[in-house]
Structures are given as structure tokens and as C-alpha cells.
N, CA and C of each residue as an Amber inpcrd file, in Angstrom:
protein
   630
  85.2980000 -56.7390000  -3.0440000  86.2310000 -55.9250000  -3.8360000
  87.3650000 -56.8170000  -4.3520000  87.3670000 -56.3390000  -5.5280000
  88.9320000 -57.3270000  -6.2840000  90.5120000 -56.8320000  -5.5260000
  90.9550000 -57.9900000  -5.7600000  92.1730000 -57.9080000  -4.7960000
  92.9390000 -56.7590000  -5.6650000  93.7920000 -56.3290000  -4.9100000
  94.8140000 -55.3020000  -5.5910000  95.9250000 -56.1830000  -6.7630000
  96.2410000 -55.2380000  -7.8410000  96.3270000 -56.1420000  -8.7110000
  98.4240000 -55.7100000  -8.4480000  99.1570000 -56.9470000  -8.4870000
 100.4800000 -57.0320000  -8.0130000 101.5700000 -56.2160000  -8.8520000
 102.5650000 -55.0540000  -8.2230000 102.7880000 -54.7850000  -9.1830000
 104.2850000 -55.2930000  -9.5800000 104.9410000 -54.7060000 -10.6200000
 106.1960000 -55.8140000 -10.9340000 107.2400000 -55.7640000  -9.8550000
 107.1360000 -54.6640000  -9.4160000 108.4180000 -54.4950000  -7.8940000
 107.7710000 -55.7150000  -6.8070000 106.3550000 -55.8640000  -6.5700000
 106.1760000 -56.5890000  -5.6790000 106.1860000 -57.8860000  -6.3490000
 106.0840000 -58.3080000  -7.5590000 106.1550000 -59.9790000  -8.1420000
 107.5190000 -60.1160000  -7.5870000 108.5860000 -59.1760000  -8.5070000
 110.4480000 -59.3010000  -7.7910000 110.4030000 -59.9480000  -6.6830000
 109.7270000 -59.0400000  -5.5070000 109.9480000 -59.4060000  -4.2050000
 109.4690000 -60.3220000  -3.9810000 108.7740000 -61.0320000  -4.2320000
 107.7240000 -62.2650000  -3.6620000 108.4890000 -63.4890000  -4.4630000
 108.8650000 -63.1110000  -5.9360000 109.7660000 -64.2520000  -6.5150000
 111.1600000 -64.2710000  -6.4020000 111.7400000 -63.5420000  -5.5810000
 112.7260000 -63.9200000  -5.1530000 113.3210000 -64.1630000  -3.5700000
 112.3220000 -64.3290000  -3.0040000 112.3800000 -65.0080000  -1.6490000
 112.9450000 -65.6800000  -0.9470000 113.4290000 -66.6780000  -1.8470000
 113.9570000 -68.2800000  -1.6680000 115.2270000 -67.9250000  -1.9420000
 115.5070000 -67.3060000  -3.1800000 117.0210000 -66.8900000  -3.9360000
 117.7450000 -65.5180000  -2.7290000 117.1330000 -64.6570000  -2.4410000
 117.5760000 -63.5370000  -1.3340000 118.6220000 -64.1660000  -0.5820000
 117.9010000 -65.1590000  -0.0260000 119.1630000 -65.9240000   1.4630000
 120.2260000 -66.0920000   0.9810000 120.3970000 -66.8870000  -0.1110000
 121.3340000 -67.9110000  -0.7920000 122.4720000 -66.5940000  -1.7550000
 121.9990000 -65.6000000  -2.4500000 122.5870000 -64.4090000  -2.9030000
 123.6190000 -64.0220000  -1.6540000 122.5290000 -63.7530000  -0.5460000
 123.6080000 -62.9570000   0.8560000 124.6810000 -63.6670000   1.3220000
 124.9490000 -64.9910000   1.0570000 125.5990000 -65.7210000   1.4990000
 126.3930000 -66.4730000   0.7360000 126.3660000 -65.3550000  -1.0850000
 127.3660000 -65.9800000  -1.9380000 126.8390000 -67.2820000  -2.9880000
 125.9230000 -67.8840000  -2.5790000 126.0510000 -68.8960000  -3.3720000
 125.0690000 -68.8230000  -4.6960000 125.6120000 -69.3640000  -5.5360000
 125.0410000 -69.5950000  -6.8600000 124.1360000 -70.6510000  -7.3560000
 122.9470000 -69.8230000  -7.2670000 121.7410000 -70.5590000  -6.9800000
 120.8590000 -70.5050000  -8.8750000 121.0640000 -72.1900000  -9.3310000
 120.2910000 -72.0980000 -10.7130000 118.8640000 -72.8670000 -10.7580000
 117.2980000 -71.8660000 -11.5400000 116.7340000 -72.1950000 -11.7800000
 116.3290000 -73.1750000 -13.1570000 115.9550000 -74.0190000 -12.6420000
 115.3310000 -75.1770000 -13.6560000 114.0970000 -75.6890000 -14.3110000
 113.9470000 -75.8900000 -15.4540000 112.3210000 -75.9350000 -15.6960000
 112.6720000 -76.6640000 -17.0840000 111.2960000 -76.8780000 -18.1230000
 111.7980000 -77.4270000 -18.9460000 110.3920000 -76.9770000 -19.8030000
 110.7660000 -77.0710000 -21.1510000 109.4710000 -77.2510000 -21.9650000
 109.4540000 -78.0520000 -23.4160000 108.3070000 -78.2890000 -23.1820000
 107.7480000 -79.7500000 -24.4990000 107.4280000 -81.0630000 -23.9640000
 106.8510000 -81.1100000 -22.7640000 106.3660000 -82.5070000 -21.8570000
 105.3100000 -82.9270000 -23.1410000 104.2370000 -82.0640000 -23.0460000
 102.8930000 -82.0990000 -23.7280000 103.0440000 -82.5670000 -25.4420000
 103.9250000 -81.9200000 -26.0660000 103.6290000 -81.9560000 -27.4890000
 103.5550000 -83.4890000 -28.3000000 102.9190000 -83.5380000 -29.5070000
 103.2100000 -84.2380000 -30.2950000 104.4410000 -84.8270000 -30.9300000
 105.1590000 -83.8700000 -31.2250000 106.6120000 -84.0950000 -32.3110000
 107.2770000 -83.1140000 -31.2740000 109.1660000 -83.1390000 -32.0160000
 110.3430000 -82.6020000 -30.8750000 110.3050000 -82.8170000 -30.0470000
 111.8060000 -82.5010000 -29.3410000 112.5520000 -82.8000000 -28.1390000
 111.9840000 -82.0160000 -27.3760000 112.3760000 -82.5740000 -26.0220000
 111.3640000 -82.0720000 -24.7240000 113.1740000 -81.2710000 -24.1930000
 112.9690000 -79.6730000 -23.8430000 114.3530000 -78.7730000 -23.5760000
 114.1110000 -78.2180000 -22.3960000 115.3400000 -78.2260000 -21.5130000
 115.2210000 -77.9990000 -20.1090000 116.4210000 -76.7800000 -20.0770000
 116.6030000 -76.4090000 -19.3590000 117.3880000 -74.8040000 -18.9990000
 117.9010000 -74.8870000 -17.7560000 119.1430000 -74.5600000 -17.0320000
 119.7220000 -74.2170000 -15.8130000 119.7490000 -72.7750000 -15.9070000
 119.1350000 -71.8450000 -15.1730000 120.1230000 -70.5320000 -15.2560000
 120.4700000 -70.1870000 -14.2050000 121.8230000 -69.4350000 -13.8040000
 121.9680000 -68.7300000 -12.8890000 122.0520000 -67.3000000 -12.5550000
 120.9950000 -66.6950000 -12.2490000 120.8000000 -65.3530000 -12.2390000
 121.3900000 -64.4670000 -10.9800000 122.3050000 -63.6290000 -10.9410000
 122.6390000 -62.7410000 -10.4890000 121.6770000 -61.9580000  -9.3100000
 122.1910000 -61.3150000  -8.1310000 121.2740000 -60.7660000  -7.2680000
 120.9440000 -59.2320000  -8.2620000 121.9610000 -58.5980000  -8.7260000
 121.6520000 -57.3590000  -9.5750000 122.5040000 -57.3080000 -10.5900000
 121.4480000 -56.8550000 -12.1650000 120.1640000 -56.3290000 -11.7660000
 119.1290000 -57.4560000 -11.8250000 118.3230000 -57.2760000 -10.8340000
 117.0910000 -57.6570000 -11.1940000 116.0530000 -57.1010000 -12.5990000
 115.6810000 -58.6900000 -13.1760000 115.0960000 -57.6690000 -14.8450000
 113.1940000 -58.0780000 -14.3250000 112.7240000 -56.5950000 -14.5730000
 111.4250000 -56.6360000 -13.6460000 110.3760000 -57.4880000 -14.2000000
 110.7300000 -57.6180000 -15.9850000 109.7170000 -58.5510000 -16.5590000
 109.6210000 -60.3250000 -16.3380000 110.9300000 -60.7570000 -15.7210000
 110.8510000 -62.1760000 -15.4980000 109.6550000 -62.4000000 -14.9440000
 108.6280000 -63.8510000 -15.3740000 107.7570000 -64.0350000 -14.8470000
 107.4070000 -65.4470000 -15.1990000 106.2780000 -66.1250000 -15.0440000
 106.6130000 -67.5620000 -15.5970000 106.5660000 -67.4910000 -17.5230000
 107.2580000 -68.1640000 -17.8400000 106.5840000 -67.8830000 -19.7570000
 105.5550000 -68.0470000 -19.9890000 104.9780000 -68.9090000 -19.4220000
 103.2660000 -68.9810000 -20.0410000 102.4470000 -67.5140000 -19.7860000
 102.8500000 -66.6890000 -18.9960000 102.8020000 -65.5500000 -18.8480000
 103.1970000 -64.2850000 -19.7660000 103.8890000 -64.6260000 -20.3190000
 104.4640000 -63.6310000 -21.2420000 104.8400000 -64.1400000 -22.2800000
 104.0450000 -62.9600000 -23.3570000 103.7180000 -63.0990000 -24.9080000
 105.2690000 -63.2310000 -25.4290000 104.7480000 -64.4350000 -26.7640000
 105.9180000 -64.6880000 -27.8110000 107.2360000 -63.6440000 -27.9330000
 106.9490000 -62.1510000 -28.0580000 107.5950000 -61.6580000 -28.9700000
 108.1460000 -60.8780000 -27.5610000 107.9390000 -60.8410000 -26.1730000
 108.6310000 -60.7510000 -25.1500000 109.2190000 -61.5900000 -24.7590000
 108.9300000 -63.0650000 -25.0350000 110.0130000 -63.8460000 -24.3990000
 110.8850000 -64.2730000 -24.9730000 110.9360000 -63.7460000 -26.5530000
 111.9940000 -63.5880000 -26.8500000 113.4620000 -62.5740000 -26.4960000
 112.8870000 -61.6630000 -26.4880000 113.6150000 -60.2250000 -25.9600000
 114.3120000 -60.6820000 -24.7000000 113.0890000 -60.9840000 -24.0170000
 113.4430000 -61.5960000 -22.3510000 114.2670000 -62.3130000 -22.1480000
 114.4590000 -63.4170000 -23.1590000 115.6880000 -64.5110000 -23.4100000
 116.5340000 -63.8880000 -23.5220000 116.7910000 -62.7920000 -24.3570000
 118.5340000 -62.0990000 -24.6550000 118.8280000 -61.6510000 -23.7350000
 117.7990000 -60.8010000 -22.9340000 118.1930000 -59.9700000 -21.9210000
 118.6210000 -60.9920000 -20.3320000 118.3220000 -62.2410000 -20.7350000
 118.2320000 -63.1020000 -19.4860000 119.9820000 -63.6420000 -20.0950000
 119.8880000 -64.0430000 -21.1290000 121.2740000 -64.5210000 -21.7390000
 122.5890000 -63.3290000 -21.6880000 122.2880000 -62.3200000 -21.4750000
 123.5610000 -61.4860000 -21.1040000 123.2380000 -61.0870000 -19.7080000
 122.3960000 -61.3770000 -19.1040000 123.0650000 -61.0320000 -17.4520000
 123.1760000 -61.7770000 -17.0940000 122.8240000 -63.3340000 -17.1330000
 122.6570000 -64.0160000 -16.1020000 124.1310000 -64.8250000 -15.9330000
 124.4780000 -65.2490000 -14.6160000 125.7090000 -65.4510000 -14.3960000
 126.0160000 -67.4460000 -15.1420000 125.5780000 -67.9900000 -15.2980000
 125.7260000 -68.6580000 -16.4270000 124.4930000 -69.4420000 -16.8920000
 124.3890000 -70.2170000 -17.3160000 123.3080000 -71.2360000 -18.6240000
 123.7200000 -72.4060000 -19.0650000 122.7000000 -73.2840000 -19.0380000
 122.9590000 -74.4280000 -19.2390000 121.7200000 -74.6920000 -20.3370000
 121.2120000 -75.2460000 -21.3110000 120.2220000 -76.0640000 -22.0850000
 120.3990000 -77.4350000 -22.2990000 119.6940000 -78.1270000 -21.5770000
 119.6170000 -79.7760000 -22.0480000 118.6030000 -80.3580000 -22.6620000
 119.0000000 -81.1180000 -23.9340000 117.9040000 -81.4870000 -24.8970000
 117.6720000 -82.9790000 -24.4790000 116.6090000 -83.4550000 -25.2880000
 116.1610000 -84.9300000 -24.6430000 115.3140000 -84.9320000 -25.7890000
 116.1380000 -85.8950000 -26.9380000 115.5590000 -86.0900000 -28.1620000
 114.4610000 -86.8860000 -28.2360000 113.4630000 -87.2250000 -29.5660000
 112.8490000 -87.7350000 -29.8110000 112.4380000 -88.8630000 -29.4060000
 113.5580000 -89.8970000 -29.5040000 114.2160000 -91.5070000 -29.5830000
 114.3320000 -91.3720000 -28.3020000 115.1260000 -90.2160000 -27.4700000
 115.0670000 -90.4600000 -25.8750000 114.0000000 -90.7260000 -25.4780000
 113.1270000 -90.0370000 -25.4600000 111.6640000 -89.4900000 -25.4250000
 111.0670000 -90.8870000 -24.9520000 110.9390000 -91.8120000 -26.8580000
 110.0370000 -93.0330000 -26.8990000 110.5750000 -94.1200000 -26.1880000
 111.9520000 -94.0230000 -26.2230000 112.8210000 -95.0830000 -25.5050000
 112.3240000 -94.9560000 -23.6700000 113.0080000 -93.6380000 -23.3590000
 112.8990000 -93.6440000 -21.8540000 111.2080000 -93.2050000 -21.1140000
 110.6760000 -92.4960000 -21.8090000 109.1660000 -92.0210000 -21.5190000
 109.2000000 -90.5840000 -21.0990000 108.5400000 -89.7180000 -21.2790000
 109.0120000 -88.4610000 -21.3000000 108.8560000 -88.2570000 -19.8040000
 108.7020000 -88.5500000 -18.6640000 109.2120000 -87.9920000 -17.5580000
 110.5020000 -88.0560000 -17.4310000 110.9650000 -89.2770000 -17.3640000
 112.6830000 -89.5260000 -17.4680000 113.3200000 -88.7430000 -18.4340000
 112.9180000 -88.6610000 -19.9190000 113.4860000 -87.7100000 -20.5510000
 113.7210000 -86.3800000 -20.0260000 112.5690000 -85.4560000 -19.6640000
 112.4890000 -84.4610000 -19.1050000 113.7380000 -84.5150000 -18.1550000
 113.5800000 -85.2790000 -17.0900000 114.3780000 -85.5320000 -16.4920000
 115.9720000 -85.5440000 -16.7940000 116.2050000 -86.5470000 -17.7960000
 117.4930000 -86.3320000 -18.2280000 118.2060000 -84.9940000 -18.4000000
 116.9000000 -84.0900000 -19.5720000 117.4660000 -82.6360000 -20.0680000
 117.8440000 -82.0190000 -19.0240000 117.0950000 -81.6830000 -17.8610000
 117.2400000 -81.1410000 -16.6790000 118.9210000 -81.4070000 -16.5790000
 118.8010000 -82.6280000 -16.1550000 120.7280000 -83.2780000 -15.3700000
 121.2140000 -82.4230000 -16.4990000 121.1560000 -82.7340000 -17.3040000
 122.3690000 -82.1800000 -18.7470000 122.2740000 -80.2860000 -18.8020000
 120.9450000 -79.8660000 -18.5750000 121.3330000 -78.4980000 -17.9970000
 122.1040000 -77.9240000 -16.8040000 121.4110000 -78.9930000 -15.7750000
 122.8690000 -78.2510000 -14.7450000 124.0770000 -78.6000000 -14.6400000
 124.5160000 -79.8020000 -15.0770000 125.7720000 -79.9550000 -15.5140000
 126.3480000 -79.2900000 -16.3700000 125.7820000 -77.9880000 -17.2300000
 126.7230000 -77.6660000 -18.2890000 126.2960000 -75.9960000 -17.3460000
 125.3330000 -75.8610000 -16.2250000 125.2310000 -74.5360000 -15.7170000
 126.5820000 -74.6890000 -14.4880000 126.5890000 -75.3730000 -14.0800000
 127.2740000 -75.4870000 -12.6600000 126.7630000 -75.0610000 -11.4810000
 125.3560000 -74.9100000 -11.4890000 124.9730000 -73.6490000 -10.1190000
 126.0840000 -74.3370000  -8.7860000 126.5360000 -74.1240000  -7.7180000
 125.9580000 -74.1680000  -6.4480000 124.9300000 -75.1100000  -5.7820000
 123.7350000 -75.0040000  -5.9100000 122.1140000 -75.2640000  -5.7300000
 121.4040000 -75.4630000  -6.6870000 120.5170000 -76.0980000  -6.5310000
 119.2630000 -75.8010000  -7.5600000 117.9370000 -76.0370000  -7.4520000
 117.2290000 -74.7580000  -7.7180000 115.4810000 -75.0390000  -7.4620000
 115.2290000 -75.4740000  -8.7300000 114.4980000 -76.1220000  -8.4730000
 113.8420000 -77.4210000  -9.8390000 112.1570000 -77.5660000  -9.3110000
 111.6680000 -76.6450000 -10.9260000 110.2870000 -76.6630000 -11.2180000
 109.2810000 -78.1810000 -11.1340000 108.7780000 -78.3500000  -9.9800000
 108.1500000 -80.0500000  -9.9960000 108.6340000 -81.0300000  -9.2960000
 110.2330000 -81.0570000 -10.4310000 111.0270000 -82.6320000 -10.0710000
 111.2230000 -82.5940000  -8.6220000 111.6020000 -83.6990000  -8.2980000
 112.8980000 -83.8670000  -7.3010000 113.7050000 -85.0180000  -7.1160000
 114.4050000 -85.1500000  -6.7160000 115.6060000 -86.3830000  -6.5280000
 116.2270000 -86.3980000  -8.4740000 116.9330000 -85.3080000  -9.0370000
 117.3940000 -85.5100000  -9.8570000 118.6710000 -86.0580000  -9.3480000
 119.3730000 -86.7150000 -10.7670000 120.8010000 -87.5800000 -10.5700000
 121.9530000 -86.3400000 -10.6010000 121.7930000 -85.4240000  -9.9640000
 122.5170000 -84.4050000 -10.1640000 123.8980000 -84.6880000  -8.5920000
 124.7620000 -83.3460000  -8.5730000 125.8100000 -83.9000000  -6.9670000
 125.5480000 -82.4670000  -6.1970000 124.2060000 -81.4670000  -6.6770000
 124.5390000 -80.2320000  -6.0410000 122.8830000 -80.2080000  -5.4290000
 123.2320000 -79.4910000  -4.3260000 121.5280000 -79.6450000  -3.4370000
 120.5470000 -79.0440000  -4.4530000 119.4360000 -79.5160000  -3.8520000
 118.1840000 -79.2900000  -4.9080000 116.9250000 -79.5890000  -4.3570000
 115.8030000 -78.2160000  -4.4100000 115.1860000 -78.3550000  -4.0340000
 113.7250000 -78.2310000  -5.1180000 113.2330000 -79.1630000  -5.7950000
 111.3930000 -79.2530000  -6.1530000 110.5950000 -78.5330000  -5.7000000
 110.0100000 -77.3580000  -6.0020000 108.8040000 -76.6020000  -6.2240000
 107.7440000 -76.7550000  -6.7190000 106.9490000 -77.0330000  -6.5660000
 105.5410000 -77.1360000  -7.3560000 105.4480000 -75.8080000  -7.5420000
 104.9990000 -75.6480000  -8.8550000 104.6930000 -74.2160000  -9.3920000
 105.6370000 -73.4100000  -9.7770000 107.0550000 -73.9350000  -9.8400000
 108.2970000 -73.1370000  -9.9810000 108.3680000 -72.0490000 -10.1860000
 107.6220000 -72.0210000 -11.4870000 107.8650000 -70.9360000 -12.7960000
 106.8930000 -69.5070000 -11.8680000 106.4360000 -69.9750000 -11.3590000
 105.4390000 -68.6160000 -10.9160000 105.6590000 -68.2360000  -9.8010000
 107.1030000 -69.0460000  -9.0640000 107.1240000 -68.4940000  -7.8710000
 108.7580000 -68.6520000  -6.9090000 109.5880000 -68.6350000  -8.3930000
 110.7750000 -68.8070000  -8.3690000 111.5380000 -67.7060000  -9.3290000
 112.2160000 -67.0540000  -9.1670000 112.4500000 -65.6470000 -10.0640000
 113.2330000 -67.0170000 -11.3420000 114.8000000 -67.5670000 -10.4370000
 115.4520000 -68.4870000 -11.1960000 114.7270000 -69.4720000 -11.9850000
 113.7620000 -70.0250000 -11.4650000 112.7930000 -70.9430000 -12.5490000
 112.2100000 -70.2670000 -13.2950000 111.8870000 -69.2810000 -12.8850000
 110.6670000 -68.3170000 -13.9730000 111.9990000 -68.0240000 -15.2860000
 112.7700000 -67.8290000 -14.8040000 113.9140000 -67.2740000 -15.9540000
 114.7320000 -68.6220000 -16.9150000 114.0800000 -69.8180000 -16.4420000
 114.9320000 -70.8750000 -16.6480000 113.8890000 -71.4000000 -17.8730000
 112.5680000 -70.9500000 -17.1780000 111.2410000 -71.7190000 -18.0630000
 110.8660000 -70.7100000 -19.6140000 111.7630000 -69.6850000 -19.7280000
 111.6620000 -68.6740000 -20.7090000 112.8210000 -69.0830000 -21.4550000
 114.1100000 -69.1620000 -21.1420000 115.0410000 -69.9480000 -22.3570000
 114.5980000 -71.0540000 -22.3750000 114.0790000 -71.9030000 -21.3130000
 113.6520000 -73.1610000 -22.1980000 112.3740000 -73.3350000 -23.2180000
 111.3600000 -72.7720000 -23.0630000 110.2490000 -72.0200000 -23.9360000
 110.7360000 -71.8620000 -25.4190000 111.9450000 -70.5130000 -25.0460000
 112.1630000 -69.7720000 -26.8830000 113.3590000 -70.7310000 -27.4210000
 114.2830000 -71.6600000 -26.6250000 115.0450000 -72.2100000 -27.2280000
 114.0260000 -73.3810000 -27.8000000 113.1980000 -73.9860000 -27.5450000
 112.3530000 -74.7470000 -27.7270000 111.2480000 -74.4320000 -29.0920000
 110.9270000 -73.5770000 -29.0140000 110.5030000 -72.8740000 -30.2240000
 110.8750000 -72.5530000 -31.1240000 112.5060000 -72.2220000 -31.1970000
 113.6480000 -71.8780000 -32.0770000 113.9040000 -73.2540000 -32.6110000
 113.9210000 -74.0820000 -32.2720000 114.6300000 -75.5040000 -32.5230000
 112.9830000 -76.1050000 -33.5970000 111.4430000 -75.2770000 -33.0170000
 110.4890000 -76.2610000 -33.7580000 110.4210000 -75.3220000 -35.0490000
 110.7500000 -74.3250000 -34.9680000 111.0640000 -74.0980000 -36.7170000
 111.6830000 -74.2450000 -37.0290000 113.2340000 -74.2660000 -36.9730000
 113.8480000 -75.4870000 -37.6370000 113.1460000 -77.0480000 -38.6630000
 112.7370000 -77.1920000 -37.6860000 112.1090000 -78.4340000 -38.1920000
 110.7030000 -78.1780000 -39.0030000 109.9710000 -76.8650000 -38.9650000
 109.2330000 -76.6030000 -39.6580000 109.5130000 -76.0130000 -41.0470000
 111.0070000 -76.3230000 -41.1380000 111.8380000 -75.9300000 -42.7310000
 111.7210000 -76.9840000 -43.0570000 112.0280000 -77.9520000 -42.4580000
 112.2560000 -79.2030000 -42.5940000 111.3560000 -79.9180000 -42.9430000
 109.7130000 -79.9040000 -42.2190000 108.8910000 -80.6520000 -42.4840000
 107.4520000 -79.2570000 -42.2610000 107.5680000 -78.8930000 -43.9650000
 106.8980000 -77.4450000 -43.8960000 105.3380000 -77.9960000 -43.4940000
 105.2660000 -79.3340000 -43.7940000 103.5420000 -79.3710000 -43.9920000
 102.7580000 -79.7640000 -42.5220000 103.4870000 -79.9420000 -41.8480000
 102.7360000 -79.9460000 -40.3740000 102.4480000 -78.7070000 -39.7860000
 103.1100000 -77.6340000 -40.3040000 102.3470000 -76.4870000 -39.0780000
 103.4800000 -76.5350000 -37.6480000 104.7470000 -76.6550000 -38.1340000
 105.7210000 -76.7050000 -36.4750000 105.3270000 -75.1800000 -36.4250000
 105.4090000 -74.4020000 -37.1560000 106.2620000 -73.0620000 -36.8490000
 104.6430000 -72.3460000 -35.9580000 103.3640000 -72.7260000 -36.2610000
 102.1490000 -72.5450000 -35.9340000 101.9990000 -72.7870000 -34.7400000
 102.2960000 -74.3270000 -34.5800000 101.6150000 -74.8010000 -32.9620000
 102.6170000 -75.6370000 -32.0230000 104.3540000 -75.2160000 -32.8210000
 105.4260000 -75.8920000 -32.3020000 105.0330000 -77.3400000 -31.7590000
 104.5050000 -78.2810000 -32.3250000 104.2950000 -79.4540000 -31.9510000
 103.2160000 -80.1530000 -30.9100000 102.2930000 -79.0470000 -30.4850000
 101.1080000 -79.4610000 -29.4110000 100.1830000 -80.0030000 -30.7120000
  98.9290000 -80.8340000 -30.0410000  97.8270000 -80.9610000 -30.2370000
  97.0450000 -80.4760000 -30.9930000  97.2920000 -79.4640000 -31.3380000
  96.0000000 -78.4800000 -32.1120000  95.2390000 -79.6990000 -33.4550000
  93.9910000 -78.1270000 -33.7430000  93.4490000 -79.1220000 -34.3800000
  94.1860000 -79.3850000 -36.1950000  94.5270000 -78.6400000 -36.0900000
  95.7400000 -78.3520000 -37.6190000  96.8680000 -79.1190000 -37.4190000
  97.1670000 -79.4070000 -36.6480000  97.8190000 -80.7490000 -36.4050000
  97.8110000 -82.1400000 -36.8230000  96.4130000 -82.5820000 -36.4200000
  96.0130000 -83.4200000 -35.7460000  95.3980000 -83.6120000 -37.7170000
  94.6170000 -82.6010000 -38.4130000  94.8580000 -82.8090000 -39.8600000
  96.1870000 -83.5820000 -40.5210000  96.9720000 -82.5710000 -40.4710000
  98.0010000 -83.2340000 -40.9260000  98.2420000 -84.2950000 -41.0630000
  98.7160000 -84.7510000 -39.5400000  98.9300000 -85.9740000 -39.3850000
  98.5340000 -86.9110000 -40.0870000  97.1040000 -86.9930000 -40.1100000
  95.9020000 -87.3760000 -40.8180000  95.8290000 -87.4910000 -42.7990000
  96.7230000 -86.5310000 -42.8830000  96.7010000 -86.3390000 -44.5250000
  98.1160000 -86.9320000 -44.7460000  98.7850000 -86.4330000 -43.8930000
 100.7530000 -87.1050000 -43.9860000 101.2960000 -88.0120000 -43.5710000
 100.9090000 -88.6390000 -42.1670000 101.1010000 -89.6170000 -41.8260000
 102.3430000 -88.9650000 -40.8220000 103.0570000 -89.6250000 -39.7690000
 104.0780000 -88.8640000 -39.0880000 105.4750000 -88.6250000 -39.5830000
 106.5060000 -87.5900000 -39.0820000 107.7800000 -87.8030000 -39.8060000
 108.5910000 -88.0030000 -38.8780000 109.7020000 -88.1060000 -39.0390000
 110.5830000 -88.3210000 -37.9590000 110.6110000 -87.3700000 -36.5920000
 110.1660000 -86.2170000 -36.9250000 110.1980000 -85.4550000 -35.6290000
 108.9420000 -85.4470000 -34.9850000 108.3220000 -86.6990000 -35.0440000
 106.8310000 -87.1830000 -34.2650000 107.3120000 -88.1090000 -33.3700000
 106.8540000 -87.9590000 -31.9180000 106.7590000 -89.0870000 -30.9740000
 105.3830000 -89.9780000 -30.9480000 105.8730000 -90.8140000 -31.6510000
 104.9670000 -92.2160000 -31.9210000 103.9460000 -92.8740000 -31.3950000
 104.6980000 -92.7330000 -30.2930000 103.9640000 -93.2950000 -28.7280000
 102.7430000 -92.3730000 -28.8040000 102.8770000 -90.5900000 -28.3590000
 102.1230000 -89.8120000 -28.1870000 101.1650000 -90.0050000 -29.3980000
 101.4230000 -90.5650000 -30.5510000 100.7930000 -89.8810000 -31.3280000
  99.3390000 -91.4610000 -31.6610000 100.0570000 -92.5450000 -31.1660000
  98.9740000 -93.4960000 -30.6630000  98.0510000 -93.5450000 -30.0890000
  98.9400000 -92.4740000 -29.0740000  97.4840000 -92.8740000 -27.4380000
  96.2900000 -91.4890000 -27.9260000  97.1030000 -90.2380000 -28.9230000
  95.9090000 -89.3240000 -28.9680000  95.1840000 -90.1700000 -30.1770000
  95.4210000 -91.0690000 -31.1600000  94.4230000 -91.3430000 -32.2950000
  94.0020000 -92.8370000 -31.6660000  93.9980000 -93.2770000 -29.9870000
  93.6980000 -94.5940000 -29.6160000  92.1430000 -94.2550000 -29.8550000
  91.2560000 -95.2670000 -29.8040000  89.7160000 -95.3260000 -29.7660000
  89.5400000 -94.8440000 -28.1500000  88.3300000 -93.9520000 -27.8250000
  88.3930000 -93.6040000 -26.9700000  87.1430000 -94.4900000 -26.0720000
């Protein structure tokens, strides 16, 4: 028999586990995550948030989980309760210069420095250059209410920023596949050659001989 399928009161409870203790005892605990490791072109954007014990909003969940036109919504609704926010970008040039783990990395520091948590659970990493405790999760986003909420502004701010640039550089398809792989991409490229909001590096090792 298929397992019982979870419902959103019990995701709450199960994703906020870790955050419960730290709420009862006052402290201000921010989730961290980041998105654009993977893509072709744009900055790789990381998020601090610090979310409040109540209310709890029942749809937080990881973003890859929840459709476009909810995680947008989800973002506003995460951006007026949550007790503060941080976004750290990690440009292009960072990117090719430092290598996108370190980049990633960087955005992260520059989000919780502008969040202030207390603490911080951090999706993956650990030993960031940060001065406030911190603890690495594998799996953050799916099992951290604060990461799950951290990996959704970093998602739509991330998406917001690749159309931008898909005004900018209409003929790649940002606003389509925000800068991954696809195969409409990977045309482009091919017919245009790269523009400035292409990471170089990445875009070597996918057209290297295999």
C-alpha cells in the first residue's frame, strides 16, 4: 500500500523542527539557500530569511516544489511576514574569477550580513566566513521551513533579475529557460555567439568535445 500522502499541517511540523527550539528561546534563526549554481549565463543569488514562529504560511515548501506563478505570490507573502531578508548576488565576473562554489558562497555571506539572523541553517554549505553559528543541511530546502523560504526568494529574485536581461539580450530565450541548458539555448548560443551575461567557463566545458 502507498504511503499516506503528507498533509500541509504535517510538512509545517516536520519542517520546522530544528527552528521550534530556537523560536522558544527567542532567537532569530535565518534560512539560507541560493539559486543559479547550474545555469549558463547570470549571477548565481542567495537569500537569508528570517521567519517568524507565527504565522506560519502553510504553502512554504522547497521551490523546486512549487509552480512559477506560486512562488511568486509565496515571495510577497514571505516578504511581508518574515522578520527580516537579506539577497546576495555573485556576479558573472565573480562567478569566472572565483568558480561558482565560492561565488555561491560569497552571495550566501552577503545575504546574512544584510539579514542579521542570530543563527543560521545553510542549505549544503558549511564553514561560511560568516560571525553567527551555522549549521549545513543537506537537503535544506525540503527540510528546513527557513531554507525552504530562503530558496523561494532566491528562485523568484533570480528569475526577476533573468528577464531583465532577457530585455536586454531578447535573442537567447532568458525569460524561457532563465539561463539553464536547454536545448533553445544551446541554439542560440550557436547562432549568436555569447553576450556578456554568459559564463564563459560554463559555456566551454558544455561545447568541450566529449
Amino acid at each position: 500500500m502507498a504511503g499516506k500522502r503528507e498533509t500541509k499541517q504535517e510538512r509545517l511540523m516536520r519542517m520546522t523542527e530544528r527552528e521550534r527550539p530556537l523560536w522558544q528561546a527567542g532567537a532569530l534563526v535565518g534560512g539560507v539557500d541560493e539559486a543559479g549554481r547550474g545555469p549558463l549565463a547570470g549571477p548565481v543569488v542567495a537569500a537569508c530569511v528570517v521567519m517568524p514562529p507565527e504565522p506560519l504560511l502553510p504553502d512554504i515548501n522547497d521551490s523546486k516544489k512549487v509552480a512559477e506563478k506560486k512562488r511568486e505570490a509565496l515571495c510577497e507573502e514571505i516578504l511581508r511576514c518574515a522578520v527580516s531578508v537579506g539577497v546576495g548576488v555573485a556576479s558573472v565576473e565573480e562567478i569566472e574569477t572565483l568558480n561558482i562554489k565560492q561565488a555561491a558562497r560569497l552571495a550566501m555571506k552577503r545575504a546574512i550580513e544584510l539579514a542579521k539572523p542570530a543563527r543560521v541553517f545553510v542549505d549544503a554549505e558549511r564553514g561560511l566566513d560568516v560571525s553567527v553559528p551555522q549549521e549545513g543541511i543537506v537537503h535544506g530546502d525540503a527540510v528546513s521551513y527557513s531554507i525552504a523560504a530562503a530558496s523561494i526568494v532566491a528562485k523568484v529574485t533570480r528569475d526577476r533579475m533573468m528577464l531583465e536581461l532577457d530585455a536586454q539580450y531578447p535573442q537567447y530565450g532568458f525569460a524561457q529557460h532563465k539561463g539553464y541548458g536547454t536545448q533553445a539555448h544551446y541554439e542560440a548560443l550557436r547562432a549568436y555567439g555569447p553576450c556578456p551575461a554568459h559564463r564563459r567557463l560554463f559555456i566551454r566545458s558544455a561545447f568541450a568535445p566529449k
